[in-house]
N, C-alpha and C positions, 0 to 999 in steps of 0.2 A: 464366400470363404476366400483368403488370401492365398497367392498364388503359393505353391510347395508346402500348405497345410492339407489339404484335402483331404478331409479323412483321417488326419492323424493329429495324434496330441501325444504329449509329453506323458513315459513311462513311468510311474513309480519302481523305487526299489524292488519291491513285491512283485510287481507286474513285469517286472524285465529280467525277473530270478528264472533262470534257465531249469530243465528239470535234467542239465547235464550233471550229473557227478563231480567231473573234473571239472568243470568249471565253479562247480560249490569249493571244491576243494584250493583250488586256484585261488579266489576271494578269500578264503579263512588264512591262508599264508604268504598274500601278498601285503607289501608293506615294506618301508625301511628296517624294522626292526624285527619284527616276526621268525624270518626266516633264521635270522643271524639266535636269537633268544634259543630257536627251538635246537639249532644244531648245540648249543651252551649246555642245556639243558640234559643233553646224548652223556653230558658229563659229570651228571648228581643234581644232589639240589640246589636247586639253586633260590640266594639272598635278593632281595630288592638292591641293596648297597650293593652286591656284590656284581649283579648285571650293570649298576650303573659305571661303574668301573670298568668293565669290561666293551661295555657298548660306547667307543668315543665319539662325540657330536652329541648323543643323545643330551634329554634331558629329562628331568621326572617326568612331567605331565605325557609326554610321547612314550614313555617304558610305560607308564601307567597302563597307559590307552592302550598299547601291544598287549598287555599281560591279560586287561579284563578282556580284551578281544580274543585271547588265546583260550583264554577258559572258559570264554562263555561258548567260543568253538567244539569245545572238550579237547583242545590239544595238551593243555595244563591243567595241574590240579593245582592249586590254592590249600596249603597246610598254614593252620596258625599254631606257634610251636609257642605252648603254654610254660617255657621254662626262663627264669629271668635271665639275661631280658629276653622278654617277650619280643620274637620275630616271624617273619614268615618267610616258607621255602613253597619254591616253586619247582613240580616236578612233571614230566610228559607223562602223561596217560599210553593206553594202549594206543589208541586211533594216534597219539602224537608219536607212536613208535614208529607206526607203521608209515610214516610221511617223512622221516627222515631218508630213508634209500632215495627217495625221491628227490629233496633236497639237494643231498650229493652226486647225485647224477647228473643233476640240473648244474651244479658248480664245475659240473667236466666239462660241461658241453658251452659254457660260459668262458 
């Protein structure tokens, strides 16, 4: 074996997922944009166009990638809103309630 492998090999995702809480929780809101969507979000519902307006730098593909990673978290829900035109609003779930205090805490101490 080579030297400072001994015994060890490379983790998978799954195999290095901690069984800490906060640290689960840490991963589902860490991100350039996550954080920023979910405190937006403290203030209705929120549009695809309309985050992307709000969020500057971004771009689709990156708000995309935040948003299914928010909801597939449960921090967002995904509504498609059946009335012409057809759009969809994005809004915090309970669990995405309760991770805002935290947020802004984190923004005091920042």
């Amino acid at each position: 074996m080579a030297e400072g492998t001994i015994g060890q090999r490379k983790l998978t995702t799954v195999e290095a997922a901690s069984d800490c809480p906060a640290e689960a929780l840490l991963r589902s809101v860490s991100g350039k944009w996550k954080p920023r969507i979910i405190l937006l979000a403290t203030q209705g519902p929120l549009r695809f166009s309309q985050l992307l307006r709000a969020l500057e730098g971004s771009n689709k593909q990156s708000t995309t990638d935040a948003l299914r990673e928010l909801e597939g978290d449960g921090l967002l829900d995904r509504v498609v809103i059946r009335q012409k035109p057809l759009h969809v609003e994005y809004t915090l779930t309970a669990r995405g309630m309760q991770v805002v205090p935290l947020l802004k805490s984190m923004e005091h101490l920042g």
